[in-house]
C-alpha positions in Angstrom: 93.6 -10.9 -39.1 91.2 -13.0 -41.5 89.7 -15.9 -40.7 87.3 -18.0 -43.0 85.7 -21.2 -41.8 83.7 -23.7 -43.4 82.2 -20.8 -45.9 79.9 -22.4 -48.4 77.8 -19.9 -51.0 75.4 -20.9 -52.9 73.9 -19.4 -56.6 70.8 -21.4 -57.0 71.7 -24.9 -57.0 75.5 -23.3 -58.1 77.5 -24.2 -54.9 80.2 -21.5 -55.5 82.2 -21.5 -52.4 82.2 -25.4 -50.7 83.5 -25.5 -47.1 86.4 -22.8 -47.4 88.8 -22.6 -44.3 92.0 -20.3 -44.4 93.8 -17.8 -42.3 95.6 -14.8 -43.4 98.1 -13.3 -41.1 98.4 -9.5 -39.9 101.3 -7.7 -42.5 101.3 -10.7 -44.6 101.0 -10.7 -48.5 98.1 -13.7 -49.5 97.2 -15.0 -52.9 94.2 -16.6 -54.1 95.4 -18.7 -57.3 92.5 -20.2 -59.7 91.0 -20.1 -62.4 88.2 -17.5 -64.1 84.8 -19.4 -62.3 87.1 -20.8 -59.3 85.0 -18.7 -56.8 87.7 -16.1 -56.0 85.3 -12.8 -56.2 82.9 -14.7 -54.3 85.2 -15.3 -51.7 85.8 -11.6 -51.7 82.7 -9.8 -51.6 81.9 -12.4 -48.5 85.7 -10.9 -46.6 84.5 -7.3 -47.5 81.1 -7.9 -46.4 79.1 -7.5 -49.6 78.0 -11.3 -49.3 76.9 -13.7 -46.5 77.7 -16.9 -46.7 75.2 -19.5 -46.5 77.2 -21.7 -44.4 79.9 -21.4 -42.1 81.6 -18.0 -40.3 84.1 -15.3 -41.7 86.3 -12.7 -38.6 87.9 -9.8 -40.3 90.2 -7.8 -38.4 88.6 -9.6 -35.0 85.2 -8.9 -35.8 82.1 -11.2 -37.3 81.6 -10.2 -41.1 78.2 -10.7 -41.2 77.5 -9.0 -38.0 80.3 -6.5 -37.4 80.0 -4.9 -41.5 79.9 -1.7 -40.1 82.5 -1.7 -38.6 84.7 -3.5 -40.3 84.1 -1.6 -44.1 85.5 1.6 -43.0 89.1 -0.4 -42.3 89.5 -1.6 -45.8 90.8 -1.0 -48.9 88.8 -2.6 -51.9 89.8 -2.9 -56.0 87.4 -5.1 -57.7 88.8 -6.8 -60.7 86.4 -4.4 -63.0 87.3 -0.7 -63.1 84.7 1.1 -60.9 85.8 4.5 -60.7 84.0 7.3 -62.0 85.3 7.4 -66.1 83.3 11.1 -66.5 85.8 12.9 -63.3 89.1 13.6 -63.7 91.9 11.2 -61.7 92.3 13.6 -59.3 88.3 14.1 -58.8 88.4 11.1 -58.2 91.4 10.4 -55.7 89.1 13.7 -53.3 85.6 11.6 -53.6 87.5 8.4 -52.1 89.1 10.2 -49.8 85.5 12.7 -48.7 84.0 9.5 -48.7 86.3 7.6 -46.0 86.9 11.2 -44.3 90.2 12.4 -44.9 91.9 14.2 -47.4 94.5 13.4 -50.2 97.0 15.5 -48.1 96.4 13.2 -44.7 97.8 10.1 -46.3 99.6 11.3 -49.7 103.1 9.7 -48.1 101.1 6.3 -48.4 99.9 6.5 -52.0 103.0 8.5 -52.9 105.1 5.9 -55.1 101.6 5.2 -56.8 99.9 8.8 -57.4 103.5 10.6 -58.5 102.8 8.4 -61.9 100.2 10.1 -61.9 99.9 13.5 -60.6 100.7 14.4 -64.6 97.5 13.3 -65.7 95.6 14.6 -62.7 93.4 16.8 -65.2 92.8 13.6 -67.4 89.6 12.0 -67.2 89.5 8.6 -65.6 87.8 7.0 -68.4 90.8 7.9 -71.1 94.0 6.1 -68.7 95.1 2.9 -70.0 95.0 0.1 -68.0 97.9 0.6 -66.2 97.3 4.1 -65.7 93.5 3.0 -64.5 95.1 0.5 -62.3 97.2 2.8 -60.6 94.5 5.0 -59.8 92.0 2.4 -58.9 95.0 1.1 -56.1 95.3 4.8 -55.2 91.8 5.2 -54.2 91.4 2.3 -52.1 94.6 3.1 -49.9 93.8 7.2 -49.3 92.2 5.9 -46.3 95.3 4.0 -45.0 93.4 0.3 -44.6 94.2 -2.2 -42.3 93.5 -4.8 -45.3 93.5 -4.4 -48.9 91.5 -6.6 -51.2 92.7 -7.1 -54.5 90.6 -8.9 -56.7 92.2 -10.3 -60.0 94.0 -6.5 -59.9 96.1 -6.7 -63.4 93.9 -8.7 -65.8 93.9 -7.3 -68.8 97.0 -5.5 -68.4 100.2 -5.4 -70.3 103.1 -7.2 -68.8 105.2 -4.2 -67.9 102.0 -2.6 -66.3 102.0 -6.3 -64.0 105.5 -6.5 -63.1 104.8 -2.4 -61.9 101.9 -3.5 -59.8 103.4 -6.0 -57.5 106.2 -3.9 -57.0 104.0 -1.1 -55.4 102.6 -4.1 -53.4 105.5 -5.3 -51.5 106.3 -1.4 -50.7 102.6 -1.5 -49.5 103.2 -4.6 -47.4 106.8 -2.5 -46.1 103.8 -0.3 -44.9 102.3 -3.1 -42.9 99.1 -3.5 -44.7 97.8 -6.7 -44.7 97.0 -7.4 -48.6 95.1 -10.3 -49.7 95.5 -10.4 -53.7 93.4 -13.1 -56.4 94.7 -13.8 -59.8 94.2 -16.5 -62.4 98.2 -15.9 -63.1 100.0 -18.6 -62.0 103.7 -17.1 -62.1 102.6 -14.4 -60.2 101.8 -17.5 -56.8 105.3 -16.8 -56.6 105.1 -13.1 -56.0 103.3 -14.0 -52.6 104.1 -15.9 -49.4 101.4 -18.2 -49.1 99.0 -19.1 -51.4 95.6 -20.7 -51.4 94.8 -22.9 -54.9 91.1 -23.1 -55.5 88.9 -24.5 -57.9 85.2 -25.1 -58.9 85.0 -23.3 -55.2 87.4 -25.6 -53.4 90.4 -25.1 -52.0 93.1 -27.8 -53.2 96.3 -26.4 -51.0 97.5 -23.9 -48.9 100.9 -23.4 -48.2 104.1 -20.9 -49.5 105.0 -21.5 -53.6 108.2 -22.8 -53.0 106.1 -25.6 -50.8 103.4 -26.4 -53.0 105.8 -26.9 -55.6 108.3 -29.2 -53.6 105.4 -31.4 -52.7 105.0 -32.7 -56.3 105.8 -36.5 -56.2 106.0 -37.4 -59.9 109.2 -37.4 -62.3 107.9 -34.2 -64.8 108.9 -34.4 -68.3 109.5 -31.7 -71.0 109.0 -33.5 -74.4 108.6 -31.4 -77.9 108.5 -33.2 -81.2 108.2 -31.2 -85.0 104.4 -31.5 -84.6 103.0 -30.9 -81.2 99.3 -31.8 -81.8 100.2 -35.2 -83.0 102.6 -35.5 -80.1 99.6 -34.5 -77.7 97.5 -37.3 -79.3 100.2 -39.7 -79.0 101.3 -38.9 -75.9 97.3 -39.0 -74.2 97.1 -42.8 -75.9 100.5 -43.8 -74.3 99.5 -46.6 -71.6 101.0 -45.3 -68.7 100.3 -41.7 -69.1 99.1 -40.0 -66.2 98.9 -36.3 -67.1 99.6 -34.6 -70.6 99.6 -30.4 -70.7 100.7 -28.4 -73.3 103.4 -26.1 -72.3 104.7 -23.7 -75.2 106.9 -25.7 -77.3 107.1 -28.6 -74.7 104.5 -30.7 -73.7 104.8 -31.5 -69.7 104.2 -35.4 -69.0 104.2 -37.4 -66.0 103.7 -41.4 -65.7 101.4 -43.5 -63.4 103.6 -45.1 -61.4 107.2 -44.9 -61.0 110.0 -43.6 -63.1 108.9 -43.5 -66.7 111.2 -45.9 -69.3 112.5 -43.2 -71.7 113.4 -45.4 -74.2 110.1 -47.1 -74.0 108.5 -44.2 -74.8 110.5 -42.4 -77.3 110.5 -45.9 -79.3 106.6 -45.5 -78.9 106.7 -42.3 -80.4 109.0 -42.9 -83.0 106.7 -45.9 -84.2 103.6 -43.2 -83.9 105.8 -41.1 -86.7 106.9 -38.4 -84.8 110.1 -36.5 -85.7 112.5 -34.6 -84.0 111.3 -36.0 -80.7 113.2 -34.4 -77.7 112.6 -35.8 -73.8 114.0 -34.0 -71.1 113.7 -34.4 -67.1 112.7 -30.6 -65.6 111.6 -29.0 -62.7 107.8 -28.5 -62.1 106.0 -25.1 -61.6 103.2 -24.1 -59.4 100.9 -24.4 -62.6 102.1 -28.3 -62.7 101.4 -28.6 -59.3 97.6 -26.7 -59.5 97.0 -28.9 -62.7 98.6 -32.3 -60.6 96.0 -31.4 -57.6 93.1 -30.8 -59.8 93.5 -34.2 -61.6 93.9 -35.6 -58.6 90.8 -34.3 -57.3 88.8 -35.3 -60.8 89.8 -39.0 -59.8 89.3 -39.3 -56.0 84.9 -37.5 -57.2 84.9 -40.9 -59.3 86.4 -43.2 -56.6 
């Protein structure tokens, strides 16, 4: 279905993308996890043929990108992480241009947008630019499925959105991918890796894993502690001196730590934070998250660039 091999992109002397290889496969539901700078919309505008990579090759739907861009645009479905409707004509103004543009009509494929554009047929006379977010959002995924795409690229889609707006979203996407759209979704939201079935981690335009959640969270080696203490930022100072420290992230109230080597002595280091002055120190075994793991594969990348 999608194919990217080897991409590089360069900015300048910015190397945004740096040898990216992936697959996605037809119906399935993709993620691109990273953070804001990772190279995600990069990678995008290269799969919907707005960019050409500098190295390497990129098939969509069987046919070159670079090449093939004419006709490969017509068979997708496109929301950039900015909303790029027209703000001055109404929602449903807006739902007829998409749907001129790509030649059909709202009618020819309202059963696909359906459980999208009922929320909001009510607003249909509302200009676009007065929606909230969600109510943007909605729209913006409405217009770039009238056509009824073969792939839908979703580029950091609920940024800036409330949480209930989120949760809404990726609802509509798995009745989307019931559909048997192929949907290839960025975010810089790590809990929502798990809202996918495989993911690919990437950062500083490298991609550090690819594999399902549940995977790239079972392959994290080290024993992950949850430790909290009365004052957190002394326990992060502490905790970053501590010998055999290997990572230290701040996790709401807990701090997440892992060790070196081995499996860390807990009374060795509560007594080492106890003699640091720390109070109400609690130390707990727990299970790690795809955000331990992404952090755990960056670090681990830092250190093998200065081996």
């Amino acid at each position: 279905m999608v194919n990217i091999s080897s991409v590089s992109k360069w900015f300048g002397k910015v190397r945004a993308l740096k040898e990216v290889s992936f697959e996605v496969n037809k119906g399935e539901l993709f993620g691109v996890i990273g953070p804001d700078g990772a190279g995600k919309t990069t990678l995008f505008r290269i799969i919907n043929t707005l960019l050409v990579p500098d190295e390497g090759s990129a098939t969509v739907l069987g046919k070159d990108a670079v090449k093939d861009y004419k006709q490969i645009r017509p068979l997708l479905g496109y929301m950039p992480g900015r909303f790029s409707l027209y703000q001055d004509l109404t929602v449903e103004e807006n739902l007829k241009f998409f749907a001129s543009v790509f030649g059909t009509t709202i009618d020819e494929n309202y059963e696909l947008v359906k459980p999208i554009y009922s929320q909001l047929e009510k607003f249909k006379t509302r200009l676009a630019g007065d929606l909230s977010g969600g109510m943007k959002q909605k729209l913006a995924l409405s217009c770039a499925l009238i056509h009824k795409p073969k792939l839908l690229l979703l580029d950091e889609p609920t940024t800036g959105v409330d949480a209930v707006s989120r949760k809404e979203f990726w609802e509509m996407l798995q009745i989307l991918k019931k559909e048997g759209i192929t949907i290839i979704v960025s975010t810089p939201y790590m809990d929502e890796a798990d809202l996918c079935e495989r993911v690919a981690l990437i950062q500083e335009g490298e991609i550090l894993q690819i594999d399902t959640p549940t995977a790239i969270v079972d392959s994290f080696e080290r024993t992950l502690l949850g430790i909290k203490a009365a004052n957190t930022y002394a326990l992060l100072n502490a905790l970053k001196s501590y010998p055999q420290a290997h990572s230290v992230q701040p996790f709401g109230e807990y701090v997440h730590y892992t060790e070196k080597t081995g499996s860390p002595n807990l009374v060795a280091l509560k007594t080492y934070l106890f003699d640091r002055g720390l109070e109400q120190v609690e130390i707990k075994p727990i299970k790690p998250n795809i955000e331990d793991s992404f952090m755990e594969l960056m670090q681990a990348k830092g250190e093998g660039a200065h081996v």
